[in-house]
GUSEMI-344877 format. One record per residue (C-alpha): chain; x, y negated, z negated; residue in one letter. Coordinates in nm, 3 decimals, decimal comma, padded with zeros to 5 digits. Example, Ala and Ser with C-alpha at 12.3 -4.5 7.8 and 13.67 -1.06 7.14 Angstrom:
2
(r A (01,230 00,450 -00,780) A)
(r A (01,367 00,106 -00,714) S)
This chain:
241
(r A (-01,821 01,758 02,436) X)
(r A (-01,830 01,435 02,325) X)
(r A (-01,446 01,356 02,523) X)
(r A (-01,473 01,006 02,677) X)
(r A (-01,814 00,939 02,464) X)
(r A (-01,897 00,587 02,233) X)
(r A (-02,086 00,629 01,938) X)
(r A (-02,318 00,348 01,801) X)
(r A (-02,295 00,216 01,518) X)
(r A (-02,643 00,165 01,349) X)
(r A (-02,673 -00,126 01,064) X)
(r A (-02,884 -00,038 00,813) X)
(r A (-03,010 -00,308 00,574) X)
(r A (-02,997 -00,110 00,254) X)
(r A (-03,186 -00,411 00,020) X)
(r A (-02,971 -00,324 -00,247) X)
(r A (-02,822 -00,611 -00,508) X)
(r A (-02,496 -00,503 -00,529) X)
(r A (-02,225 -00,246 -00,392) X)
(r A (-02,279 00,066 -00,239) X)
(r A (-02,063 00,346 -00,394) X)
(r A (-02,232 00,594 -00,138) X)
(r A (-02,466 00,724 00,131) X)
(r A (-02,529 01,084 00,234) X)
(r A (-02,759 01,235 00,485) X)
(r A (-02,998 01,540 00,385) X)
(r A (-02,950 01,866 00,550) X)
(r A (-03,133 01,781 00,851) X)
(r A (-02,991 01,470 00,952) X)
(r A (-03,341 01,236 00,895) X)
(r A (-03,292 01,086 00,582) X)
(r A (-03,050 00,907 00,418) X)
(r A (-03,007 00,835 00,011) X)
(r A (-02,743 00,545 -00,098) X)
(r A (-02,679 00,413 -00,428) X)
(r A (-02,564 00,138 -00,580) X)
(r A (-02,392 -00,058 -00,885) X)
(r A (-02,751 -00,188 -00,882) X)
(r A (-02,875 00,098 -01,076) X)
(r A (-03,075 00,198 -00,792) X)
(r A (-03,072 00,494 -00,550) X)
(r A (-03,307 00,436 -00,217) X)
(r A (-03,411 00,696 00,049) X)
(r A (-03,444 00,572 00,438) X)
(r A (-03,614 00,761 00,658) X)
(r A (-03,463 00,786 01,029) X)
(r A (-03,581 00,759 01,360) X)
(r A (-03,478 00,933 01,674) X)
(r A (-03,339 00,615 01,822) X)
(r A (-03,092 00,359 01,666) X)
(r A (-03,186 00,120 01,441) X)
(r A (-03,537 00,293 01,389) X)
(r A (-03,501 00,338 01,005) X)
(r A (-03,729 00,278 00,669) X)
(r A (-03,698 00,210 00,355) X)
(r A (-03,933 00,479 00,184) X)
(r A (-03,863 00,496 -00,158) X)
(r A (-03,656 00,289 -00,472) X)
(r A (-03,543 00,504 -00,733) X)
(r A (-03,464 00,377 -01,059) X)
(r A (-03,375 00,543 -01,427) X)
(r A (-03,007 00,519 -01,430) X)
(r A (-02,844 00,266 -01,713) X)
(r A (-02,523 00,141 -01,487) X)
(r A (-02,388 00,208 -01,132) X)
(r A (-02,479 00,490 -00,940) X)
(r A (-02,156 00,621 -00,823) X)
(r A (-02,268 00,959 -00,617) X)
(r A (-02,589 01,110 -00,450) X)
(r A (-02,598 01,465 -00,319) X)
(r A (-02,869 01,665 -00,113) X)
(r A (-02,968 02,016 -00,240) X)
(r A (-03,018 02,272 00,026) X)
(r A (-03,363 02,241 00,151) X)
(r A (-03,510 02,583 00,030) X)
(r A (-03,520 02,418 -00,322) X)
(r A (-03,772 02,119 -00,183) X)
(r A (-03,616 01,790 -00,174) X)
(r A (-03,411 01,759 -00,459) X)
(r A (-03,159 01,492 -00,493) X)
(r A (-02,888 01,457 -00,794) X)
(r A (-02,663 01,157 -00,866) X)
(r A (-02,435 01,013 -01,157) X)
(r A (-02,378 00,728 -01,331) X)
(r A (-02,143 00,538 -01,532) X)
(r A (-02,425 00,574 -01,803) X)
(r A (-02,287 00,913 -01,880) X)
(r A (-02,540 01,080 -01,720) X)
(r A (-02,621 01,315 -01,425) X)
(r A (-02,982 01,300 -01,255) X)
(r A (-03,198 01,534 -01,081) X)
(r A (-03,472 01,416 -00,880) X)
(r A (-03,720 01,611 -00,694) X)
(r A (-04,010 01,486 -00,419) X)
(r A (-04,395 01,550 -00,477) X)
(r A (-04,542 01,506 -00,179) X)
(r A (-04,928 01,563 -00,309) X)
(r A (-04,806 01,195 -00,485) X)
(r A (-04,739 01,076 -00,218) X)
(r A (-04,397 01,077 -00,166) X)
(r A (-04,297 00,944 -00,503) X)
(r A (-03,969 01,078 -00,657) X)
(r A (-03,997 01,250 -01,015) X)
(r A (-03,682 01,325 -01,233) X)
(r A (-03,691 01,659 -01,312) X)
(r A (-03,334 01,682 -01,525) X)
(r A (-03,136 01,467 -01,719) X)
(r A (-02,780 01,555 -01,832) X)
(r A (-02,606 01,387 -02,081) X)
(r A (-02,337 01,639 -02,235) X)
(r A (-02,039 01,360 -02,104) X)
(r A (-01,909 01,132 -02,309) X)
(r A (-01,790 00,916 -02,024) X)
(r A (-01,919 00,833 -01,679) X)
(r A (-01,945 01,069 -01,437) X)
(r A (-01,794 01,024 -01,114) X)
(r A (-01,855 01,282 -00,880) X)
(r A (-02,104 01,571 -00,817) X)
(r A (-02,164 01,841 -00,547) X)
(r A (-02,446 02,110 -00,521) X)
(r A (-02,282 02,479 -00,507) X)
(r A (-02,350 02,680 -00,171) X)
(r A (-02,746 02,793 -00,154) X)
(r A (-02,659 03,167 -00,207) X)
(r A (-02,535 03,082 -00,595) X)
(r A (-02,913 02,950 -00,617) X)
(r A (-02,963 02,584 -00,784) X)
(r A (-02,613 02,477 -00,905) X)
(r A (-02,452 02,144 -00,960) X)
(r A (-02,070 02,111 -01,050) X)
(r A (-02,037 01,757 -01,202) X)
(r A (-01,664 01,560 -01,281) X)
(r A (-01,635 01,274 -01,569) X)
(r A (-01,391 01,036 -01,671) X)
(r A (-01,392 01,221 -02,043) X)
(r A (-01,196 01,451 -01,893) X)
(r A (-01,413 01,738 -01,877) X)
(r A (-01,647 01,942 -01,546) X)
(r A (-01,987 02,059 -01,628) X)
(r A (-02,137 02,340 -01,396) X)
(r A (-02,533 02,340 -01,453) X)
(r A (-02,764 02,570 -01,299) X)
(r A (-03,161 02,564 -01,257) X)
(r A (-03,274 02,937 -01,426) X)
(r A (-03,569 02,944 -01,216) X)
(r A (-03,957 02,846 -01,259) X)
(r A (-04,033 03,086 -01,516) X)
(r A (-03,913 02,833 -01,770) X)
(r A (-03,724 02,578 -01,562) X)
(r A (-03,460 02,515 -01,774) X)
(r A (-03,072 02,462 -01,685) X)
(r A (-02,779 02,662 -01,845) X)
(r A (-02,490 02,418 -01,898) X)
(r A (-02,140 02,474 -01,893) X)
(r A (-01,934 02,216 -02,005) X)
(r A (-01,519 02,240 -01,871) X)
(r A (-01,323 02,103 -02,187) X)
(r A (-00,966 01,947 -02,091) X)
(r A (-00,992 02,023 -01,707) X)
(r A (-00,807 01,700 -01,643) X)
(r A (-00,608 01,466 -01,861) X)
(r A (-00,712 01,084 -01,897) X)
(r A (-01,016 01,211 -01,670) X)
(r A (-01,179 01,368 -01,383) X)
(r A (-01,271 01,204 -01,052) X)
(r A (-01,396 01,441 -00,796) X)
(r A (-01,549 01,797 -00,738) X)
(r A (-01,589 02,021 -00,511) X)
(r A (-01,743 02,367 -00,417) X)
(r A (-01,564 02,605 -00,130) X)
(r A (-01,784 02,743 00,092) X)
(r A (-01,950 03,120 00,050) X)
(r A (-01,718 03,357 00,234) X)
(r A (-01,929 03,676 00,371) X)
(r A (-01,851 03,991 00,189) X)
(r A (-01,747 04,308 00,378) X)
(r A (-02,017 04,566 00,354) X)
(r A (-02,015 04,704 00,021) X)
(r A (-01,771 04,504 -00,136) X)
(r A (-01,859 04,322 -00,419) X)
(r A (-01,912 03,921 -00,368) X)
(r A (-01,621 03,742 -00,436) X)
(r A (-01,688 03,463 -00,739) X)
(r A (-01,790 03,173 -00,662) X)
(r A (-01,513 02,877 -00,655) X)
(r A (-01,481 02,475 -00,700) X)
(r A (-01,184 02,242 -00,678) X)
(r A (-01,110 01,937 -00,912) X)
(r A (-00,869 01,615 -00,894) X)
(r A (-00,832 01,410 -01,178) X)
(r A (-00,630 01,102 -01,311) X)
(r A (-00,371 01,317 -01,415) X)
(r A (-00,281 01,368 -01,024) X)
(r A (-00,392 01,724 -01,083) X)
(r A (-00,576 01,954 -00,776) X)
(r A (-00,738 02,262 -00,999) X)
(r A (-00,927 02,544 -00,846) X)
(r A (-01,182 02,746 -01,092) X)
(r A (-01,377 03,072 -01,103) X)
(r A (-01,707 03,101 -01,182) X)
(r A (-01,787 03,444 -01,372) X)
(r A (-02,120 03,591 -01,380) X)
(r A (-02,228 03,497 -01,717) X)
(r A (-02,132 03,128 -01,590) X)
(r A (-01,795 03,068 -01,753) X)
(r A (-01,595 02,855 -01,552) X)
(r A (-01,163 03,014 -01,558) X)
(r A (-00,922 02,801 -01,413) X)
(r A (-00,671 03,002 -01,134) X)
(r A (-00,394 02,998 -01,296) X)
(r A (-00,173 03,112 -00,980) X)
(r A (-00,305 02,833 -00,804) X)
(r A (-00,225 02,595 -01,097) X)
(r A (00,151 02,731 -01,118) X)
(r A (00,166 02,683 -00,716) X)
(r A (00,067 02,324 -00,750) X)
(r A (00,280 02,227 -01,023) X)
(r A (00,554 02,212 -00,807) X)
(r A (00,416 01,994 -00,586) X)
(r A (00,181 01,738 -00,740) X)
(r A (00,027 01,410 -00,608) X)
(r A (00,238 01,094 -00,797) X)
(r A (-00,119 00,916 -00,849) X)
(r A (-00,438 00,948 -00,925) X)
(r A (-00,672 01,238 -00,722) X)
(r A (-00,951 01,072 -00,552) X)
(r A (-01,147 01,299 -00,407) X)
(r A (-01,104 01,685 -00,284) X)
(r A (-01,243 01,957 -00,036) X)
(r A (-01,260 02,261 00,128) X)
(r A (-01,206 02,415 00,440) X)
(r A (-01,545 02,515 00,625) X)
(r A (-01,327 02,915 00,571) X)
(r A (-01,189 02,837 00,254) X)
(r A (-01,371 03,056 -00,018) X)
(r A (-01,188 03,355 00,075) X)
(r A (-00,900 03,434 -00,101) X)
(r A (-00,721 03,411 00,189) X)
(r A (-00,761 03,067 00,302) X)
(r A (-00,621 02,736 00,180) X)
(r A (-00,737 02,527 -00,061) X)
């Protein structure tokens, strides 16, 4: 109950050279990854008590600003993915036999534009990143596994005009006993003022709902989309968008 509660507000000196396009925590609340129009992403650990934070690692590879970070879930290790206005979409994994140090383990560079927004699918759908770019365009790449550890990439041709600005994935809805899964879903908002919801099939294609599409067409945003998400209920078909 946190009714008649103040929450502190913790300043954290993030050394970076420029602005700060964004800052998420990992899944358990102790570190924090920010990024920058430096180029730069940096990690912080966090203490149990304000203001007890470190800086413990400056990550660099990216050719302009860094506009997004995002935490996979932590059964993959620590991986971390981000994009850039280079084009290109990052994934960077811990070795902590090194160390600590931070080693990019996949580089994505099927946009023709920057990207601007990225989210990691629900753990049950294993290793997947949905990615949005101002070409226009979503890419939905997932890790195949250690035998080979390569990524399939599907690329989302003309999912928004003039371009795409944020993604999102809904949450896994539990399946009634003996019923199959229900596909996996993401939204999209684009320059075009455009909310889109998509399918995922099993061999990876992405399909655009094309109920939901009619639906929104009757009520679209005047301006640009900006960013988009789900309810914590709403992958069932059910449940709003």
């Amino acid at each position: 109950d946190v009714t008649g509660s103040l929450a502190m507000a913790v300043v954290v000196d993030s050394a970076h050279e420029d602005q700060i396009h964004d800052a998420q925590l990992d899944y358990y609340g102790n570190r924090l990854a920010t990024c920058s129009s430096d180029r730069t992403i940096k990690i912080f650990e966090l203490g149990p008590e304000p203001g007890q934070q470190s800086l413990s690692a400056n990550i660099a590879g990216h050719e302009g600003p860094v506009w997004q970070v995002a935490w996979a879930h932590p059964k993959f290790g620590t991986v971390l993915a981000s994009c850039s206005y280079d084009r290109k979409v990052m994934v960077w994994r811990e070795n902590q036999t090194r160390g600590g140090q931070w080693t990019k383990i996949y580089d994505y560079d099927g946009h023709t534009s920057s990207v601007n927004s990225l989210c990691f699918a629900p753990h049950e759908q294993g290793l997947r990143l949905a990615c949005a770019s101002a070409d226009g365009t979503l890419s939905v790449l997932t890790w195949n596994g250690q035998a080979d550890n390569s990524w399939d990439e599907k690329r989302v041709p003309n999912a928004h005009q003039i371009g795409s600005n944020a993604v999102s994935w809904a949450p896994s809805p539990p399946s009634p006993e003996g019923a199959p899964a229900a596909p996996p879903r993401l939204a999209s908002g684009g320059c075009d003022g455009v909310v889109r919801v998509w399918s995922v099939r099993p061999d990876g294609t992405v399909a655009a709902d094309e109920a939901f599409d009619a639906a929104f067409a009757a009520s679209p945003h005047s301006g640009w989309v900006r960013d988009v998400a789900w309810s914590p209920g709403g992958g069932g078909q059910r449940d709003g968008h």
